[in-house]
C-alpha positions, 0 to 999 in steps of 0.5 A: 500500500504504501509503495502504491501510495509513492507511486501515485505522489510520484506521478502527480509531482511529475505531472505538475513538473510537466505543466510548469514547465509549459506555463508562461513566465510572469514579466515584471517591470519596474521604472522610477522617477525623482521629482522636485516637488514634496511628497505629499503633493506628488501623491495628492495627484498619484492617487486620484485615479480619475486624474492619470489624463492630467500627466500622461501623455498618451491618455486624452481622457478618464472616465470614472465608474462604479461596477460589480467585481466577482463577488458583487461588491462596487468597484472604481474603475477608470476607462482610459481614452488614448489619444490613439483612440484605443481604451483601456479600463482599469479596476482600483485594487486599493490606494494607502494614504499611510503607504502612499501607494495605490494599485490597480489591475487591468481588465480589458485593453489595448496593452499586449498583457495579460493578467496585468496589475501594477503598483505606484508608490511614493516616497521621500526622496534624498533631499528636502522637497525630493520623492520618488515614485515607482512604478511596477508591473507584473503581466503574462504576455497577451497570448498567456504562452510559452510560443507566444506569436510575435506582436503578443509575445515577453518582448512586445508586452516588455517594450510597450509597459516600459513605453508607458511607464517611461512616458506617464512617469516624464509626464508627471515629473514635467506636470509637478514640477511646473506648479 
């Protein structure tokens, strides 16, 4: 009974072996600024979700929206319209004024990602009236596959998340540091 009992452990610890191996691997990215602008300040606008269109430079507009998550509970989302005329709708995962981080998660959109969510935080920087803020994302490419096809694979998704965190992180240092 026992050797039986390895046997089928063995098989099962094979077979999850085999399936990871077959998985896609999760990317992650990570971009930071130094803005010459307090804290407090940079956060005031960090967090409000509705206001991303007023540093980012690829977003014309944001609208804001209460909608059902899975368990039924009302949840913010904002619909980003890009100035290329693509959208993209994002759900608050949660914003802590303590921490002075917010996170949020993709649903549906034009980005080459897949299970996308990212964090901005804020912190004190070096100097007085210095602070830093990064960005971090974690995403599957869009086709969630090992052979993804090109233009939804690791690279695509890599390049266009950096080119979005690059442009909104320029943005914001251009837009906080001019008040």
């Amino acid at each position: 009974m026992k050797l039986k009992h390895l046997l089928v452990v063995s098989a099962l610890g094979l077979a999850v072996q085999a399936t990871a191996a077959v998985a896609p691997s999760q990317q992650k990215v990570i971009k930071e600024v130094t803005i010459q602008a307090e804290s407090a300040k940079v956060w005031d606008l960090v967090k409000d979700f509705g206001a991303i269109h007023q540093w980012h430079p690829a977003v014309a507009s944001t609208q804001l929206e209460m909608r059902k998550d899975d368990s039924g509970a009302d949840v913010q989302h904002r619909l980003l319209t890009l100035k290329d005329g693509g959208t993209i709708l994002e759900k608050l995962v949660g914003a802590s004024d303590a921490d002075m981080k917010l996170e949020y998660r993709i649903v549906e959109g034009v980005l080459p990602v897949s299970s996308y969510r990212s964090i901005m935080q804020v912190k004190a920087g070096a100097e007085p009236s210095q602070t830093v803020v990064t960005w971090t994302g974690r995403f599957y490419n869009k086709a969630y596959a090992v052979d993804a096809p090109k233009g939804e694979d690791n690279a695509t998704a890599i390049a266009a998340v950096e080119g979005v965190y690059d442009a909104g992180l320029a943005g914001l240092k251009t837009v906080l540091e001019a008040k």
